[in-house]
SENU-66836 format. One record per residue: x, y, z of N, C-alpha, C in turn; residue number from 0; chain; residue in three letters. Coordinates in nm, 3 decimals. Example, Ala and Ser with C-alpha at 12.3 -4.5 7.8 and 13.67 -1.06 7.14 Angstrom:
<rs>
+---------+---------+---------+---------+---------+---------+---------+---------+---------+-----+-----+------+
!     n.x !     n.y !     n.z !    ca.x !    ca.y !    ca.z !     c.x !     c.y !     c.z ! seq ! mol ! type !
+---------+---------+---------+---------+---------+---------+---------+---------+---------+-----+-----+------+
!   1.319 !  -0.569 !   0.780 !   1.230 !  -0.450 !   0.780 !   1.320 !  -0.330 !   0.780 !   0 !   A !  Ala !
!   1.285 !  -0.225 !   0.708 !   1.367 !  -0.106 !   0.714 !   1.290 !   0.003 !   0.787 !   1 !   A !  Ser !
+---------+---------+---------+---------+---------+---------+---------+---------+---------+-----+-----+------+
</rs>
This chain:
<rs>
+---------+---------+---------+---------+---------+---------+---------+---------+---------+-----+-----+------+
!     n.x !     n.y !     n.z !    ca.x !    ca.y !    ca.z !     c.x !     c.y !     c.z ! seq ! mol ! type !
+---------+---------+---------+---------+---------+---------+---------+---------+---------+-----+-----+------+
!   7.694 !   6.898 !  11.836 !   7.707 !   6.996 !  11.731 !   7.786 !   6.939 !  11.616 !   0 !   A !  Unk !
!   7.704 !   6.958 !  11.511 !   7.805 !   6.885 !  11.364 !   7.838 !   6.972 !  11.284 !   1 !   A !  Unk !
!   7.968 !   6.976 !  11.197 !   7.953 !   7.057 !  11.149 !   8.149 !   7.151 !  11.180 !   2 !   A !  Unk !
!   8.170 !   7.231 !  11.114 !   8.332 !   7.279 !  11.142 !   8.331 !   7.428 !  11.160 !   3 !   A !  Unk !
!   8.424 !   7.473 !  11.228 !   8.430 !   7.611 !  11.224 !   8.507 !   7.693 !  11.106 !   4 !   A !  Unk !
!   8.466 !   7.771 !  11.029 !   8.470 !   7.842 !  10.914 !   8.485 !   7.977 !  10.959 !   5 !   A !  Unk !
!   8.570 !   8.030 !  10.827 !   8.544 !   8.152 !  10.789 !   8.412 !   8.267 !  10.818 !   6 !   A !  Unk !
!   8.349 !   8.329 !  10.888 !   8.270 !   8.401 !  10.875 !   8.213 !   8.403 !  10.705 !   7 !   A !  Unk !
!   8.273 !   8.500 !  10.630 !   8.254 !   8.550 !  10.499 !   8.344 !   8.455 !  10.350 !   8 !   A !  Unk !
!   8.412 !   8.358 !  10.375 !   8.461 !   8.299 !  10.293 !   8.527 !   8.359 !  10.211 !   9 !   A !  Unk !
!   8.641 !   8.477 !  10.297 !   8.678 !   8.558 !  10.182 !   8.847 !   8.572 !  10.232 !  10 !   A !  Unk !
!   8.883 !   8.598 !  10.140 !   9.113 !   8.594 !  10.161 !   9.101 !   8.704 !  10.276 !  11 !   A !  Unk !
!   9.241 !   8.676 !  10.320 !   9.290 !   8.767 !  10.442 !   9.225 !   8.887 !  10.458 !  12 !   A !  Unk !
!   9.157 !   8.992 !  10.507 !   9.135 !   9.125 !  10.556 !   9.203 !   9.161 !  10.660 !  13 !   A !  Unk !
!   9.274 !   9.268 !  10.642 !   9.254 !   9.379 !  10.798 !   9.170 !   9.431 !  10.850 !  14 !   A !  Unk !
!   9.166 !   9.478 !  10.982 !   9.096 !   9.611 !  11.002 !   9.076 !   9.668 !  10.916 !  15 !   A !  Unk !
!   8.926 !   9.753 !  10.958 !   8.860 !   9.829 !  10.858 !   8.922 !   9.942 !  10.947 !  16 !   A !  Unk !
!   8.972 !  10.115 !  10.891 !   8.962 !  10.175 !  10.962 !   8.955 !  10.339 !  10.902 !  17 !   A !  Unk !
!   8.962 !  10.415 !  10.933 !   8.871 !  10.531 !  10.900 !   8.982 !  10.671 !  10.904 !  18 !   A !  Unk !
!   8.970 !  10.729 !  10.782 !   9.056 !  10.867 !  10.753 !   8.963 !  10.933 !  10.679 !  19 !   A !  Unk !
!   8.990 !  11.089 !  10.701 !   8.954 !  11.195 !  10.675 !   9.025 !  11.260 !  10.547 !  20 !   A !  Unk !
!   8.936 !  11.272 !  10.425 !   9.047 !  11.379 !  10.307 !   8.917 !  11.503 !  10.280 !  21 !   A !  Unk !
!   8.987 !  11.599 !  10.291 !   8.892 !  11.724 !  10.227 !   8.747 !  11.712 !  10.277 !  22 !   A !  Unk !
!   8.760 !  11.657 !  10.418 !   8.626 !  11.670 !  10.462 !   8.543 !  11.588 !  10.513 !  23 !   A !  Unk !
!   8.565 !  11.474 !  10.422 !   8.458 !  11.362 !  10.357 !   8.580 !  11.250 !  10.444 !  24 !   A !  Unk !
!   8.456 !  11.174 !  10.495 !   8.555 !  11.018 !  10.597 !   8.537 !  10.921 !  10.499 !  25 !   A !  Unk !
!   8.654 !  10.850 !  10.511 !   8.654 !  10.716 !  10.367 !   8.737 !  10.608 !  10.512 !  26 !   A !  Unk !
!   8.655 !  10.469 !  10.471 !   8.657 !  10.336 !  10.537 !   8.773 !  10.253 !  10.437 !  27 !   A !  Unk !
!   8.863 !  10.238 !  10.519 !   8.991 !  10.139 !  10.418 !   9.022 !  10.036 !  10.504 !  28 !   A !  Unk !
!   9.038 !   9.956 !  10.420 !   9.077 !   9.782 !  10.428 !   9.236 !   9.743 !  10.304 !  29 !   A !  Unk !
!   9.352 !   9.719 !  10.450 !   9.453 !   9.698 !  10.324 !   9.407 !   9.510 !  10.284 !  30 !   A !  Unk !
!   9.393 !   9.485 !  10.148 !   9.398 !   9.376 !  10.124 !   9.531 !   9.262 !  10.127 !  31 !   A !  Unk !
!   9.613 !   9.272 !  10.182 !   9.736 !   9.210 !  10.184 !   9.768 !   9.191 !  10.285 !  32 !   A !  Unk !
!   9.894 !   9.101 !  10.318 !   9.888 !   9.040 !  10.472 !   9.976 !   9.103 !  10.498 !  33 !   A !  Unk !
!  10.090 !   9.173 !  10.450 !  10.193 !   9.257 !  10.529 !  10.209 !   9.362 !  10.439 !  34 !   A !  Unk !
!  10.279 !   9.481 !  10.488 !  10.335 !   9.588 !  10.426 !  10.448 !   9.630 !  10.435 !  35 !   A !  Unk !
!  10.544 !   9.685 !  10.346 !  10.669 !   9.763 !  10.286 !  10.711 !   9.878 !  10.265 !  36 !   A !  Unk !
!  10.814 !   9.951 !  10.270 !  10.857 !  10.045 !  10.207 !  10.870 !  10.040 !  10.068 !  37 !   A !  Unk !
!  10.911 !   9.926 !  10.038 !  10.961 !   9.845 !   9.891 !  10.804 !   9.800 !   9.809 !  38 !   A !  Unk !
!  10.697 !   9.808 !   9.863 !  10.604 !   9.837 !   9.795 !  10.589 !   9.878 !   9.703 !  39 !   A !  Unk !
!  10.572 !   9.829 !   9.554 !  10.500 !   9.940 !   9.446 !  10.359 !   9.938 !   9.431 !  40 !   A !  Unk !
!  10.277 !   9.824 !   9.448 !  10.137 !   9.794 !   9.454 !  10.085 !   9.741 !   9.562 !  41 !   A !  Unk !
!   9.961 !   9.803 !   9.615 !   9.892 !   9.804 !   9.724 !   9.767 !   9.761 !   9.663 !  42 !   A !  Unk !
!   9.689 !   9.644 !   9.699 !   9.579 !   9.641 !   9.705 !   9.477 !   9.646 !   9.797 !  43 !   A !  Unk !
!   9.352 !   9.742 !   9.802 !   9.316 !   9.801 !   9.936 !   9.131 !   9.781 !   9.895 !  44 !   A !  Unk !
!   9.088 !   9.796 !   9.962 !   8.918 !   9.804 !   9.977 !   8.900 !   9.975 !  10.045 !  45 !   A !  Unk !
!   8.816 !  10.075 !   9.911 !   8.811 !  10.161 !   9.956 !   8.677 !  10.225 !   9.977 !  46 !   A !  Unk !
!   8.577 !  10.242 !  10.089 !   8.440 !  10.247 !  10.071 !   8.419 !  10.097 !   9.977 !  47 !   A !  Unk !
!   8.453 !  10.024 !  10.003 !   8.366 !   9.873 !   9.957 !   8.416 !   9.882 !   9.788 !  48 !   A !  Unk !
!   8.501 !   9.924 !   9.746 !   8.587 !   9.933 !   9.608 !   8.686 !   9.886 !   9.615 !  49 !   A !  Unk !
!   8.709 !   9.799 !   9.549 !   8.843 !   9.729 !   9.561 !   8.912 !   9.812 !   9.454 !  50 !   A !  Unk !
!   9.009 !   9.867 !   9.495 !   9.152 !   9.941 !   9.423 !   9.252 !   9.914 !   9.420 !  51 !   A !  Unk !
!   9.412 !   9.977 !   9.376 !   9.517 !   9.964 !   9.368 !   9.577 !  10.059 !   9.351 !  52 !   A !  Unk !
!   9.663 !  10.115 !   9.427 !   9.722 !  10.195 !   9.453 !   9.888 !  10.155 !   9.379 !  53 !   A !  Unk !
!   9.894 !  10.218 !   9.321 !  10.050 !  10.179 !   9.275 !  10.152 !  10.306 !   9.249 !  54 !   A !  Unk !
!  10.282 !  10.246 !   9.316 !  10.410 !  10.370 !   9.287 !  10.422 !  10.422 !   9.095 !  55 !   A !  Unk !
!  10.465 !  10.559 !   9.137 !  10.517 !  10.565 !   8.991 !  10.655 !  10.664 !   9.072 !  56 !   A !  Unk !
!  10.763 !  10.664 !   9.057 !  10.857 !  10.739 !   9.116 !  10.860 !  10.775 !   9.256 !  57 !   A !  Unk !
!  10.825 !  10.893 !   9.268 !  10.810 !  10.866 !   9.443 !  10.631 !  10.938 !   9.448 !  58 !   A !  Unk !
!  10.574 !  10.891 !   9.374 !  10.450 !  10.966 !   9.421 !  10.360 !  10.805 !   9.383 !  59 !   A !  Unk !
!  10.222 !  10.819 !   9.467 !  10.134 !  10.709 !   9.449 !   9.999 !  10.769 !   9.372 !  60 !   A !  Unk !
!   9.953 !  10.629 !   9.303 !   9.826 !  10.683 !   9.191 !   9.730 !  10.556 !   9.191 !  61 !   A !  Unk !
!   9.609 !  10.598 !   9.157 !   9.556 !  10.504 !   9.150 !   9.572 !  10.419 !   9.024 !  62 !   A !  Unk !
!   9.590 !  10.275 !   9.033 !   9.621 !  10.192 !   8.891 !   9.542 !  10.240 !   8.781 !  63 !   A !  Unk !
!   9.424 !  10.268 !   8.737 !   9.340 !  10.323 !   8.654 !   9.332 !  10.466 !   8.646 !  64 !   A !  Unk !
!   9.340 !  10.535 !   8.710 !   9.342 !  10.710 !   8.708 !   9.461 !  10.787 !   8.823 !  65 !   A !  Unk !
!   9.503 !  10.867 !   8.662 !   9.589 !  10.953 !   8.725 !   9.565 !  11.102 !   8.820 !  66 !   A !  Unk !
!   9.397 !  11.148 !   8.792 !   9.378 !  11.255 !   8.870 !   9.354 !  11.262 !   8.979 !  67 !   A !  Unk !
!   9.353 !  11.122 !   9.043 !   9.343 !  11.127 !   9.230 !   9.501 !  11.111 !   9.274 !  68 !   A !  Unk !
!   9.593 !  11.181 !   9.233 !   9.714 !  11.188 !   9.298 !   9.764 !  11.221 !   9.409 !  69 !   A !  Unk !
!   9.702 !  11.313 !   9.461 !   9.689 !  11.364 !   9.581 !   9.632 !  11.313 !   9.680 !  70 !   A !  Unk !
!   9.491 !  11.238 !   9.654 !   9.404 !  11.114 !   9.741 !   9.476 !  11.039 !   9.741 !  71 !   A !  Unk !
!   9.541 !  10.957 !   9.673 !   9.629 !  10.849 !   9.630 !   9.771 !  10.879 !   9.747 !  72 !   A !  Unk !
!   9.830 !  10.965 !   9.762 !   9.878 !  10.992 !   9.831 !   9.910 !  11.001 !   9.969 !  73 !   A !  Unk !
!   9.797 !  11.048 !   9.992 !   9.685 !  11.047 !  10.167 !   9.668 !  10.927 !  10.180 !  74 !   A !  Unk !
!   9.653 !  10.832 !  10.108 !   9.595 !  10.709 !  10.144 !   9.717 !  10.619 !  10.197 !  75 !   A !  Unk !
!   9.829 !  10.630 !  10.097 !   9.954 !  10.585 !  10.177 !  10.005 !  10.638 !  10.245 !  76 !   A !  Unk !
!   9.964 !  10.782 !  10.343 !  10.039 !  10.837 !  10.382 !   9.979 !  10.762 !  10.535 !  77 !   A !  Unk !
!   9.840 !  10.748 !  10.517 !   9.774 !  10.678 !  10.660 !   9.795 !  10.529 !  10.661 !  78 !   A !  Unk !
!   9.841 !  10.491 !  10.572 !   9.861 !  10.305 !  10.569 !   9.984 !  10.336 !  10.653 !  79 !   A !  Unk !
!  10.098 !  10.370 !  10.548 !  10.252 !  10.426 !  10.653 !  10.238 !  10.428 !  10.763 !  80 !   A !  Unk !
!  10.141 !  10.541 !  10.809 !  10.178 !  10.557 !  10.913 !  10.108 !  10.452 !  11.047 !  81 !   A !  Unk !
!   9.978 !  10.397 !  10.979 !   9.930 !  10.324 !  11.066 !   9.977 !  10.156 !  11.044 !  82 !   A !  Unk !
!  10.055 !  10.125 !  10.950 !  10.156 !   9.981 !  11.003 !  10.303 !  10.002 !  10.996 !  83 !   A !  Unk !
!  10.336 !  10.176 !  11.069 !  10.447 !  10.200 !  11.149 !  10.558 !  10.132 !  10.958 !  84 !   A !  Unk !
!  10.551 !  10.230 !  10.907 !  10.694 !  10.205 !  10.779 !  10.706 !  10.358 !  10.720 !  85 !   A !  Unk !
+---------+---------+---------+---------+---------+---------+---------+---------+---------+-----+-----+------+
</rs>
């Protein structure tokens, strides 16, 4: 056999893909980063196959581009938190 063992997808670090519920509707998230914080202000995440960013503004989270998913934005760190235990 010739040849090296590779990457599957040739692509930077992933987590688990894994699966939460908001208002109904199930959404598939992937944190893009290799560890996580309390001290976090920016999160970059894969959401339904969208790459986003989640970023602090005081104590509430938003998406980097729009402020009216505040509440989604929210939920979303509230299941990262809680699922890498911070």
């Amino acid at each position: 056999m010739d040849g090296t063992i590779s990457l599957v997808n040739e692509e930077p670090h992933r987590s688990q893909v894994f699966r939460f519920t908001y208002k109904g509707q199930d959404y598939q998230l992937v944190l893009l980063k290799k560890s996580l914080s309390r001290q976090d202000t920016e999160v970059p995440i894969l959401l339904d196959g969208t790459d986003q960013k989640l970023v602090k503004r005081g104590d509430s989270w938003f998406f980097e581009h729009m402020d009216s998913d505040q509440h989604f934005a929210t939920e979303i760190w509230r299941n990262l938190s809680l699922r890498y235990r911070i």
